[in-house]
C-alpha positions in Angstrom: 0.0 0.0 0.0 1.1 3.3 -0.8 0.1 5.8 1.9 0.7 9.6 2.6 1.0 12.2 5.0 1.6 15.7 4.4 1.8 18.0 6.8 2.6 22.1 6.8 3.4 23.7 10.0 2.7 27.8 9.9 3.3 30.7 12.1 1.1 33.8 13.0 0.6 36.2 14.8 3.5 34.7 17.5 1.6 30.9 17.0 2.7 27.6 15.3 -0.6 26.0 13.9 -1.4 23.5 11.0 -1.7 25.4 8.0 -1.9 22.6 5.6 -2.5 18.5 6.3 -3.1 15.5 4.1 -3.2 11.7 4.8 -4.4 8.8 3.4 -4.7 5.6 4.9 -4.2 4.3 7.6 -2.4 7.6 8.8 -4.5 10.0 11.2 -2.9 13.1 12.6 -4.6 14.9 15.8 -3.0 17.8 17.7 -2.0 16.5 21.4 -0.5 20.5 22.7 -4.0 21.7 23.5 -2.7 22.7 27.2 1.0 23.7 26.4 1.6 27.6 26.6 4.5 27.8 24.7 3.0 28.6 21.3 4.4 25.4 19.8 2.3 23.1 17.2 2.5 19.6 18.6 0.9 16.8 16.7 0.5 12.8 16.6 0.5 10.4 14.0 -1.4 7.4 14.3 -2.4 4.5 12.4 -5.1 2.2 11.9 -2.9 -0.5 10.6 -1.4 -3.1 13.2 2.1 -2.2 11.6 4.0 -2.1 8.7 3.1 -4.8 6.2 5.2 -6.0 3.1 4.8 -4.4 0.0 4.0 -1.1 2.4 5.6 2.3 1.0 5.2 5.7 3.5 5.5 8.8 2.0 6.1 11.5 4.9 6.3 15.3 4.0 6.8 17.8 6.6 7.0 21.6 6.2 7.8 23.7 8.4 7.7 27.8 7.4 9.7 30.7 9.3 9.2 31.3 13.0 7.3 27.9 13.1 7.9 24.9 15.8 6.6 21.2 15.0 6.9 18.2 17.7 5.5 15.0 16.0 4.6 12.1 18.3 3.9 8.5 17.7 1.0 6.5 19.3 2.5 3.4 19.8 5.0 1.0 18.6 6.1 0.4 15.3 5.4 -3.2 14.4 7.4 -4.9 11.2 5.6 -7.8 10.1 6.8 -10.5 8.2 7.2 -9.9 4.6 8.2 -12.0 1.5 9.5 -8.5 -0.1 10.4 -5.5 1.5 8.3 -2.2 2.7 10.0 1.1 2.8 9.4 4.4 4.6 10.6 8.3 3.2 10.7 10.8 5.2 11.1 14.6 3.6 11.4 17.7 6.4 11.9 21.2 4.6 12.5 23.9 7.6 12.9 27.4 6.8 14.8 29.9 9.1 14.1 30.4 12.1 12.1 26.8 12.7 12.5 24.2 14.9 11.2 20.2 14.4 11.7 17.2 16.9 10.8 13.7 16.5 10.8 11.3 18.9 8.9 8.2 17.7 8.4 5.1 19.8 10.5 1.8 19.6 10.7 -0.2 16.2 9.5 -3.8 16.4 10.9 -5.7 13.4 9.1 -9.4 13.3 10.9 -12.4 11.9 11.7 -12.4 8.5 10.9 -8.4 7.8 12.7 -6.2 5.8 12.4 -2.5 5.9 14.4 0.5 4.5 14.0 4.1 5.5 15.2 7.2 4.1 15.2 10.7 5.9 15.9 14.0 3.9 16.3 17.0 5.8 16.8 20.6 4.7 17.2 23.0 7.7 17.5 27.1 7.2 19.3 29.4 9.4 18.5 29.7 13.0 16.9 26.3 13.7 16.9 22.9 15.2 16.3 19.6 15.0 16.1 16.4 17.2 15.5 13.9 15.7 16.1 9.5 17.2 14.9 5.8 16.4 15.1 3.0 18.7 15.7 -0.4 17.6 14.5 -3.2 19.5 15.6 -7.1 18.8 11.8 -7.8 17.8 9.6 -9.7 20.1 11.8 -11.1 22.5 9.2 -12.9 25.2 8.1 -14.8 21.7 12.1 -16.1 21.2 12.3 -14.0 18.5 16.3 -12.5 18.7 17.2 -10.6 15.9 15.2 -13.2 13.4 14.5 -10.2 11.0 16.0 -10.2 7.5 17.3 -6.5 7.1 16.4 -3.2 8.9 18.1 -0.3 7.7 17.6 3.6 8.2 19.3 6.3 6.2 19.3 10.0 7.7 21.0 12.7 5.7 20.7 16.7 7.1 21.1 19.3 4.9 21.9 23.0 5.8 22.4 25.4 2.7 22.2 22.6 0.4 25.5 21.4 1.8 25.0 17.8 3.6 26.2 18.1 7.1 24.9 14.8 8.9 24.6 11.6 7.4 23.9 8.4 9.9 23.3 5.4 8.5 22.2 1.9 10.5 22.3 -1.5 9.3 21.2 -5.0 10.8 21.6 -7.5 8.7 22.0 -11.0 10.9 23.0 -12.8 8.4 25.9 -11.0 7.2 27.0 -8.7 10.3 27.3 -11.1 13.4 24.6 -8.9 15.9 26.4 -10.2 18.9 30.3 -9.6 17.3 32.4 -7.0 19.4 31.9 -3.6 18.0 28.7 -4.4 17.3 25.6 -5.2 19.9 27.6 -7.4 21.6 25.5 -8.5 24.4 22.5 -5.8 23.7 19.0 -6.1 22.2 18.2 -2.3 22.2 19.7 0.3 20.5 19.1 3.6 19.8 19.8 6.8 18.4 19.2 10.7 18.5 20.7 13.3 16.7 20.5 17.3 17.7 21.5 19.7 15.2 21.5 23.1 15.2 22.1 26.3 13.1 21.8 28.7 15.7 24.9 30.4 16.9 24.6 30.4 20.8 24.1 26.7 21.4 25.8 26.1 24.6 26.9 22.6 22.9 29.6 21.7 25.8 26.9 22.5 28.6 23.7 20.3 26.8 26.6 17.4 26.4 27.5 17.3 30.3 23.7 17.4 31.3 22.6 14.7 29.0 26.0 12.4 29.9 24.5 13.1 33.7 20.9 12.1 33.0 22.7 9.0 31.7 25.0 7.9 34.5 21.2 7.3 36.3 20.7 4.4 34.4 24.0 3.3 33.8 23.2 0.0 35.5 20.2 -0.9 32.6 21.8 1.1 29.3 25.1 2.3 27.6 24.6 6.1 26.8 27.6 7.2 24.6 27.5 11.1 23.3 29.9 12.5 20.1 30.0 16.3 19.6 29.9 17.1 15.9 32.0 20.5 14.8 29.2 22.6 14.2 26.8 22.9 16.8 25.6 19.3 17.1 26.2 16.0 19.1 24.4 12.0 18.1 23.4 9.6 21.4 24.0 6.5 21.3 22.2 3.9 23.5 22.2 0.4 23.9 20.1 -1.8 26.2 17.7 -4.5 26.8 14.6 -2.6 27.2 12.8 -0.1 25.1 10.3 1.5 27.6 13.7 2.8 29.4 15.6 3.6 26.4 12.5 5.8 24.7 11.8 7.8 28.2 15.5 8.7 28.2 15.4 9.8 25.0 12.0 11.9 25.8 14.1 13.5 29.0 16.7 14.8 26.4 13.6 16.4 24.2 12.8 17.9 26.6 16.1 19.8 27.6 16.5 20.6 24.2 13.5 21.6 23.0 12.9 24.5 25.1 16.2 25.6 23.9 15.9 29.4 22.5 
């Protein structure tokens, strides 16, 4: 199934609001930021489908114009289901100055035997932010079902005045990268990723690293939290765990610091 979601997120008079949507099924988008003050848009997608099916292709378009701020939330986990294929998922943010986007989905569930491959374009103007993650989990481990996928793969590439300036790109492939092999997961089933990139010019980078490295020494005994600084102003998390419930409320804690960045 092909299926769409556009959305266009639009600022006036001091407000973000939703100046343009589309979807088609089985997306559904509802605003979830009716009691925030901050003047901020913040919306959820949600599905009617159990999960990602094979054969499945998501289109996702995001717009975000000046002075705008869009948080997208997910409803739930994303299920993989077993597919004789592949499904794939495209996701295209355009942010003009002075804009700010975070998306913080929850967990990824791939089933046995799936394959999925996503793609994220992003084109950021001056004077914004992103933040951006994806957690990984081993698929559904109660069931005995440890790493049995095919191939998960997600492709992230940030643009800022047409000049690429992130790129993060994560494979699992169990049958031709050993999942347990040192360097690799070793002895995790979790793993997870955010980036935070920013073209403002008074980003306290150095500060937001030492507060996030903190949070994480609080769970040190359930997750490995590992933080690289970029040279512009810009750091990726790295965690790795056995649980996705801790793993996406840590991630949620560092949304939070850095969203109400000005």
């Amino acid at each position: 199934m092909d299926s769409r979601l556009k959305i266009i997120a639009g600022f006036k008079g001091g407000e973000s609001y939703v100046k343009d949507l589309y979807v088609s099924l089985p997306f559904r988008v509802v605003s979830v930021g009716q009691r925030k003050s901050d003047k901020k848009l913040y919306q959820m997608v949600m599905s009617s489908s159990p999960g990602i099916l094979d054969g499945d292709h998501y289109h996702l378009d995001v717009a975000i114009e000046k002075g705008a701020a869009l948080q997208l939330q997910s409803q739930s986990y994303q299920r993989l289901f077993n597919m004789k294929d592949e499904a794939r998922q495209e996701l295209n943010v355009s942010m003009e100055d002075e804009t700010s986007f975070a998306y913080v989905p929850h967990p990824i569930v791939p089933h046995e035997d799936s394959n999925f491959k996503s793609k994220a374009n992003i084109h950021m103007g001056k004077n914004s932010q992103i933040i951006i993650s994806e957690i990984i989990t081993c698929g559904r481990k109660h069931y005995g079902e440890v790493f049995k996928l095919k191939r998960f793969q997600n492709v992230m590439e940030i643009y800022h005045n047409n000049k690429l300036v992130v790129k993060d790109n994560v494979l699992i492939q169990p049958d031709m990268i050993p999942i347990n092999s040192i360097g690799n997961l070793e002895q995790y089933t979790h793993q997870g990723t955010l980036i935070f990139y920013s073209t403002k010019e008074n980003v306290d980078k150095t500060g937001l690293i030492e507060e996030i490295v903190e949070a994480a020494t609080q769970h040190h005994e359930e997750m490995e939290v590992g933080v690289s600084a970029m040279e512009d102003n810009g750091f990726v998390v790295r965690a790795l765990g056995h649980g996705g419930e801790l793993m996406y409320n840590f991630f949620l804690h560092i949304q939070e610091i850095l969203w109400s960045l000005e």
